[in-house]
N, C-alpha and C positions, 0 to 999 in steps of 0.2 A: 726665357721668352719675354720681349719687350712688353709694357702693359698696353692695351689697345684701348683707346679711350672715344669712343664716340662723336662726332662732329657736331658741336653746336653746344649751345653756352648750358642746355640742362636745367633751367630754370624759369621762372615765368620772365617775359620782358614784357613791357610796355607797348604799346602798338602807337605807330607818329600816329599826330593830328589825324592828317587824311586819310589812314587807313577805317574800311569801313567793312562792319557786318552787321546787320537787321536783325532786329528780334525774331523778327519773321522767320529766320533763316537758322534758328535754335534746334529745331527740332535733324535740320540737314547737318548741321554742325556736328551734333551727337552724331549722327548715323556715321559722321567721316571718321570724327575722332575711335568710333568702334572699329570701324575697317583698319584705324592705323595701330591700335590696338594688337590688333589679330595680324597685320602684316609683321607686328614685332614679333612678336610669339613663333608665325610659321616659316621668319628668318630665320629665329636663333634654330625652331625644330632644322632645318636646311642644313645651318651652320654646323649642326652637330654631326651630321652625314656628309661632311666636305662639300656640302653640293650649294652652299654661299659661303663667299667672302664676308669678313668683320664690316666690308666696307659696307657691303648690302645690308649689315643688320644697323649701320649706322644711317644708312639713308631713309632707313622704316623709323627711326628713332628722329631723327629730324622730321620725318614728316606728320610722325606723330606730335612733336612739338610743335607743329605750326600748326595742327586741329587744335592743339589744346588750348593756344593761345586763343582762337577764332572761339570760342568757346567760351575764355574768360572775358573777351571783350562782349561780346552778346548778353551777357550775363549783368556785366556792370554798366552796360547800356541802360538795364533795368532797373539799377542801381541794388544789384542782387552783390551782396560779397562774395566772396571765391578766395580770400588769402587761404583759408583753410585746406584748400589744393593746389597753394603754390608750391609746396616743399616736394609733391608727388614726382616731378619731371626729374628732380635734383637726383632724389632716391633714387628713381629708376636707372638714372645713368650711371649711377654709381653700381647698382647691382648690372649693366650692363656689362659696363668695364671690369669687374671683377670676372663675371662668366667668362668673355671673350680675351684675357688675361690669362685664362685658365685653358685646359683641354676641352678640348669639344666631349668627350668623353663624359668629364664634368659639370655636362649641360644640366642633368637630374637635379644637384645638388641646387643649382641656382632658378629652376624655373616656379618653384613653390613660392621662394618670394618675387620673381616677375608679375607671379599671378595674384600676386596678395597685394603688390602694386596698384594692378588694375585693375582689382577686384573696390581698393579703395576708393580711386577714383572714379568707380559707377555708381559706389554706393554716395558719394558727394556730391556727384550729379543728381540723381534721385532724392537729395535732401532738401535740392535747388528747386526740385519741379513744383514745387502746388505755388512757392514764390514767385514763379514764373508764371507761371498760367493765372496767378490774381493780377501782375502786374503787366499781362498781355492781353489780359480778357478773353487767352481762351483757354475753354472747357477740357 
């Protein structure tokens, strides 16, 4: 079976000049990036029941990369670091492409570490927050 490798480069990128997200807009940021999150998770569950294509679990992986990034730029708006979760996107895709590379059958094996993925990057989120909240003034 060919290896199937996810759509998009899986790693942090830079955001151009004009691209723009508000501090303000931190708290919606997280809420997206959870939803894309959880839309990975209940592709690959789908994927494993024939009932999506690799391509579907590729589009929740991209669009989880474009929360993450919105994310990292809000952050460093505040001048909050974040390299510490930039390796997060890499892993993930990598343990993507191996699941989806594999039998769906073989979903079990690989969702412990999807979830130990995203388990890391909440808990780096959450290491972010009180830096966040002194550098936003709010409570």
């Amino acid at each position: 079976m060919p290896q199937y490798r996810p759509a998009g480069p899986g790693y942090y990128t830079p955001f151009p000049q004009n691209s723009t997200v508000y501090g303000g807009d931190l708290p919606t940021a997280v809420h997206n990036l959870i939803r894309a999150m959880k839309g990975i998770q209940e592709s690959l569950r789908l994927w494993s029941y024939h009932q999506a294509t690799p391509e579907q679990v590729s589009n929740c992986y991209m669009q989880f990369g474009v929360q993450f990034n919105s994310i990292v730029q809000a952050f460093e708006g505040y001048d909050i670091a974040t390299s510490d979760l930039h390796g997060i996107p890499a892993r993930l895709r990598t343990t993507l492409e191996d699941c989806l590379g594999d039998s769906p059958n073989a979903m079990d094996q690989y969702m412990p570490e999807v979830r130990q993925l995203l388990y890391e990057l909440l808990q780096g989120l959450r290491s972010k927050q009180y830096a966040w909240r002194n550098a936003s003034g709010r409570q």
